[in-house]
N, C-alpha and C positions, 0 to 999 in steps of 0.2 A: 086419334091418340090424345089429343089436347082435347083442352074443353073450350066452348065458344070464346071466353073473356080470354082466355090462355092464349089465342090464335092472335089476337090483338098487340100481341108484345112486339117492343120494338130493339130486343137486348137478347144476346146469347143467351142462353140457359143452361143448366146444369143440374143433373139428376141425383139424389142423395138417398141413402140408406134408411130403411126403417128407425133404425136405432138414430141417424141424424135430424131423421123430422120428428121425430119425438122432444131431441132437445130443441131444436128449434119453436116448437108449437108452445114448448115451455118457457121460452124468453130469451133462449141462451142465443147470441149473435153469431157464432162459430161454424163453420162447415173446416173439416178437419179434411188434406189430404185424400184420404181412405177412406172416404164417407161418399166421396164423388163415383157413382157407376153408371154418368154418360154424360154424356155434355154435346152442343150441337150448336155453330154460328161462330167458330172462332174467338173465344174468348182473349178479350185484350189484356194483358197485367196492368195494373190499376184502374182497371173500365170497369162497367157496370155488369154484372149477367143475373140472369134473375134463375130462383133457385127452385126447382117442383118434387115433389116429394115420387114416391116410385109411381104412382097413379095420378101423375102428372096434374096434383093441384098445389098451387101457388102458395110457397110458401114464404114471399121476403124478395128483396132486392140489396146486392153489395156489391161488394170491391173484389175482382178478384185478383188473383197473384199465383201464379204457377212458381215461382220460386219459395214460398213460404209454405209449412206447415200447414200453418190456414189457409185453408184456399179461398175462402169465400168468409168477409166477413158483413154485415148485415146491418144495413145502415133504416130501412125501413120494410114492412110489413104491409102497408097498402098499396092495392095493384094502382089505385088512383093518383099515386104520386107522382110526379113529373121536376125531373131533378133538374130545374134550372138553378140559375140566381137564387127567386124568389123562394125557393127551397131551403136554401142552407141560409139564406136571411131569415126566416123563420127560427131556424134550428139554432142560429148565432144570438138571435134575440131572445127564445126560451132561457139558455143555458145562464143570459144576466143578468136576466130579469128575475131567476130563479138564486143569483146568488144576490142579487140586490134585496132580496127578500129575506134569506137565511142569515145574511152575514153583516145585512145594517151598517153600524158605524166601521165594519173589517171591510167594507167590499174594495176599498182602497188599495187594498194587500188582502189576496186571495184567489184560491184556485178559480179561474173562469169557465174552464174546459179541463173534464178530467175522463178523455176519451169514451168507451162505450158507455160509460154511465149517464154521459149527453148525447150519445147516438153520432158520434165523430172517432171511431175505432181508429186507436193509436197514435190520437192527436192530444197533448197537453199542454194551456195558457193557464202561465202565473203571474199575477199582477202586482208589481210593486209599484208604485205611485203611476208615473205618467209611464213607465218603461211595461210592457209586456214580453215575455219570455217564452219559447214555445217548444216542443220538442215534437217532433213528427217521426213516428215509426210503422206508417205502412202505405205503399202505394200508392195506393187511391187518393188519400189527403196530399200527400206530397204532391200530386197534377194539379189538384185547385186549391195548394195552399195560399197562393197570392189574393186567390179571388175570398179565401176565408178571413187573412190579412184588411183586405181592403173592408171587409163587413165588419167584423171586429171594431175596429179606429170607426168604424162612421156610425154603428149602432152605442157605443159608448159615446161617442159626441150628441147622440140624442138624448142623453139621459146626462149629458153636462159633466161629463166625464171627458180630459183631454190626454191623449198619448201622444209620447213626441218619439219614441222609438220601438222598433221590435225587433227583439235578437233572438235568432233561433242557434238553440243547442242539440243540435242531431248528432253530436260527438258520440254518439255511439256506438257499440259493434253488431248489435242484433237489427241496424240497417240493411249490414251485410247479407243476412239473413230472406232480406224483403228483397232483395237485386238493390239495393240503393248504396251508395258511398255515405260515409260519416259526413258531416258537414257542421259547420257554424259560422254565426257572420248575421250584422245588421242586415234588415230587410229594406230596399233601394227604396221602397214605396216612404218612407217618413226619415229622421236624421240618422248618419249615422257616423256624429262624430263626439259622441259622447266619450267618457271613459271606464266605462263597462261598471264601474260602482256606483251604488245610488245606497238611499238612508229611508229607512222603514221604521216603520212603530205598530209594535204587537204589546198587547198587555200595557201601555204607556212605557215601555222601553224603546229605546234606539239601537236599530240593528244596522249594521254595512251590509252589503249584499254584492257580493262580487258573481254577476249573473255570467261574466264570460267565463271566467278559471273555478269560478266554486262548484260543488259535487251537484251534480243536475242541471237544477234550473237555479242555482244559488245559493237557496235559504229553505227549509222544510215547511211548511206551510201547515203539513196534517196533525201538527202536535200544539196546535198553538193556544185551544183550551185547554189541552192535559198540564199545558205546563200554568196555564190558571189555579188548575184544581190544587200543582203542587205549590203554590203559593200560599193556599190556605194552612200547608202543612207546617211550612219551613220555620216560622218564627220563633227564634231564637233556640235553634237547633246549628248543630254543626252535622252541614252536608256534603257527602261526596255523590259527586256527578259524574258518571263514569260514562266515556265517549261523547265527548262533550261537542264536540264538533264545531259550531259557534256558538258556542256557549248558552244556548237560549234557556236551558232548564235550570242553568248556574246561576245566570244574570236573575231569573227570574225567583228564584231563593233567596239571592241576595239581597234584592228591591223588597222585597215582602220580611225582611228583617232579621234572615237568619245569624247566627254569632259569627257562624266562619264556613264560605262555602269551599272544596277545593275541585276544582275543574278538571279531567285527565281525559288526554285523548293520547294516540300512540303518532296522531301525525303534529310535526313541530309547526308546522303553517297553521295549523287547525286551532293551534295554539295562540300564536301568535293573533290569527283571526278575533279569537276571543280576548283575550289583552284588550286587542283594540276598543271592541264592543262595550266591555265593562269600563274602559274611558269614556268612551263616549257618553255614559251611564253616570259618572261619577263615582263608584263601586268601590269601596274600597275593603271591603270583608268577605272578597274572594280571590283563591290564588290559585293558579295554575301548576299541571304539573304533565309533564311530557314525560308517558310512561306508556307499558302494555298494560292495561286493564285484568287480564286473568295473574299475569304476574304481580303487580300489584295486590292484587285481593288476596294473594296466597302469600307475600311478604306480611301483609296484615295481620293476616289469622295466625301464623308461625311465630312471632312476635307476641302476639296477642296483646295489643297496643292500642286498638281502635279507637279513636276518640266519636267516631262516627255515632248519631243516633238519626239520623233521613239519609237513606243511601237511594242513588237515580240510576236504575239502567236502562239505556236507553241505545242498543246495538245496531250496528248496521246489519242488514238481512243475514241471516248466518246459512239460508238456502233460498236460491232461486231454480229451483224445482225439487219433483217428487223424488231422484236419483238421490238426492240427499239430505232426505229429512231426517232420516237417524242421526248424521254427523249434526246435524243443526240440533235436533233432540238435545244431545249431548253438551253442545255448547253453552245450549242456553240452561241447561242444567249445572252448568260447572259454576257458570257467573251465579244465579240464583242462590247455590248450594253455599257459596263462599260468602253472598250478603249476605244471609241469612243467619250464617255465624258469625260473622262479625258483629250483629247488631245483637245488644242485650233484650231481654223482653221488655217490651212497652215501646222498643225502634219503630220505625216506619223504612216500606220499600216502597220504593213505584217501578214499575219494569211492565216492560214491554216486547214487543217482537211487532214490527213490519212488511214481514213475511207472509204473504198469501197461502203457501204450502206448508206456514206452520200454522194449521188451523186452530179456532178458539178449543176444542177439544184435546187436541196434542199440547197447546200451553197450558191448556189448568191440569193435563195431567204431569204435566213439567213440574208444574209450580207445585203440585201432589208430592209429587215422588224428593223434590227439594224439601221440600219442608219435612217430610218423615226421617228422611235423612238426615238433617239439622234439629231434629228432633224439637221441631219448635210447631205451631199452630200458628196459622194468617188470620185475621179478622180482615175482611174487605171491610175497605171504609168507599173503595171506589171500582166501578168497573167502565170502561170506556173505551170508542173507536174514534176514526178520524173525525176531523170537523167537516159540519155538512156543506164545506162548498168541495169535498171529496166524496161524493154522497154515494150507498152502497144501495145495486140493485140488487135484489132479492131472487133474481133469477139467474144472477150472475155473479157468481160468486168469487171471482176475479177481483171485485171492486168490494171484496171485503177483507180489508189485508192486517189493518191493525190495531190489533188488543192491546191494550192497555189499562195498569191494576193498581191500586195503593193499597197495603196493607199495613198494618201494624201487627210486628212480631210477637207473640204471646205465648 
């Protein structure tokens, strides 16, 4: 039943469907549940099992998980690999060597690990100076995160890079999901008696970054040249930044010269956060406002009062899956629909979506169906995705989540 090399394994195995070797052959890391029609050796949750296609040849080595959807997800492709140490030192040193390359004078502050896209499925390190931040959501990584921890701190000390602590943010619910409880808390291996804020510089602004209580891992890291490009825009324009979160598209409109930037998120922390930030900045030609954003834009247009000509949107996911991408449709149509009329022609938008399941084809048909409605035409001045130390495989389309557009209203 096996073939010679096959008989040589030293790991469970598990038999997949036509339809799952196909994706896998194509790059995709995934073995889903219901893809699985045999398996043999007692597979461990979070162990290794290596995966054969129905004519039992070799297709990949991963993590499996009997609690997850995914059952097997797919860390390498050759039978020759031998997952010691020396394995994931390898993998740990690709991943920063590769952002020491893309990201130059940012590598200081920037994604290090952005799960399957570095072959570390469901693992994410952000790097704000000396402090690393990580989030772990699957199994497998969770058993040798210390020993990923300990690579990490000693492969950045080769390249003259020093970390003094690592907080992990697993405060989340799709743990539960993997069998694992939520969790967060310094890692014992380096200090951990900091006080969870540390001070960054993106674009030459200063950002706070509160990595234990803020959304995530923080601070957003994948928008950090969009908000470049909206630099170019802003000067001496009066902009609204809608979901401003910490302010970093505000701050950075600001710094680049705009007349009057006004900041709005609906949470008052979020608020406050950004107060801080634009102190820190020296800022003084932008002002906040603690409001709902769809309310807001529709008090705007009712009034018809806009002073607004660069409106930012910039939303948290409006769907995290396929079960609601209509309602997400919808939403990002409403915001869209409403800047669009508030800005006279010759405006500028930038807007975006995050959202994996609102793919680039469903937002430009968004941004279609807005603009006919607002009865106005777009000129793209820009079209753009994350910055590349969130880098997008092409086989995996998981790691292509977001679009991002500047247009000027016509």
């Amino acid at each position: 039943m096996f073939s010679e090399n096959s008989m040589k394994r030293d790991f469970p195995y598990v038999v997949v469907t036509v339809k799952a070797e196909k994706q896998l052959r194509g790059g995709h890391p995934w073995v889903y549940s219901d893809e699985i029609t045999d398996f043999d050796g007692g597979p461990e949750d979070g162990g290794l099992v290596d995966v054969f296609s129905s004519k039992m040849k070799y297709l990949g080595t991963g993590y499996f998980n009997s609690h997850s959807k995914i059952r097997v997800r797919i860390i390498s492709r050759n039978a020759n690999d031998r997952f010691d140490r020396s394995f994931y030192e390898r993998r740990v040193r690709y991943a920063l060597e590769y952002r020491k390359t893309v990201m130059a004078e940012d590598f200081s502050c920037c994604r290090l690990i952005f799960g399957e896209a570095d072959c570390f499925p469901g693992f994410t390190v952000d790097r704000f100076g000396d402090v690393l931040v990580t989030q772990v959501l699957s199994l497998g990584i969770e058993k040798i995160k210390d020993m990923l921890y300990e690579l990490l701190v000693s492969e950045l000390e080769k390249m003259g890079e020093r970390i003094s602590a690592i907080y992990e943010r697993s405060d989340v619910k799709i743990r539960t999901l993997e069998g694992m409880e939520e969790h967060k808390g310094f890692w014992s291996g380096l200090r951990s008696d900091l006080p969870g804020v540390t001070e960054i510089n993106e674009n030459g602004l200063k950002f706070s970054v509160d990595y234990i209580n803020g959304q995530k891992t923080g601070f957003f890291l994948d928008q950090k040249y969009n908000r470049a490009a909206v630099r170019r825009i802003a000067k001496g324009r009066t902009v609204l930044d809608c979901f401003t979160h910490t302010g970093a598209f505000a701050l950075n409109a600001a710094a680049a010269g705009a007349k009057l930037v006004n900041a709005v998120d609906i949470s008052a922390d979020a608020i406050e956060m950004s107060k801080n930030n634009a102190r820190l900045n020296g800022l003084d030609n932008i002002q906040f406002t603690c409001a709902n954003v769809f309310e807001l834009l529709t008090e705007l247009y009712k009034t018809g009062n806009s002073p607004y000509d660069f409106i930012i949107l910039d939303p948290p996911a409006f769907t995290k899956s396929k079960s609601t991408v209509k309602d997400a449709f919808r939403g990002y149509k409403e915001i869209n629909l409403k800047a669009m009329r508030l800005l006279n022609r010759g405006g500028y938008l930038a807007t975006c979506s995050c959202s994996h399941f609102m793919t680039e084809s469903l937002f430009k048909q968004m941004l279609h169906d807005a603009a006919a409605d607002a009865d106005v035409s777009l000129r793209q001045i820009e079209a753009r995705r994350q910055s590349p130390d969130h880098p997008i495989l092409w086989n995996v389309p998981e790691t292509d989540y977001l679009k991002f557009y500047i247009f000027q209203v016509v």
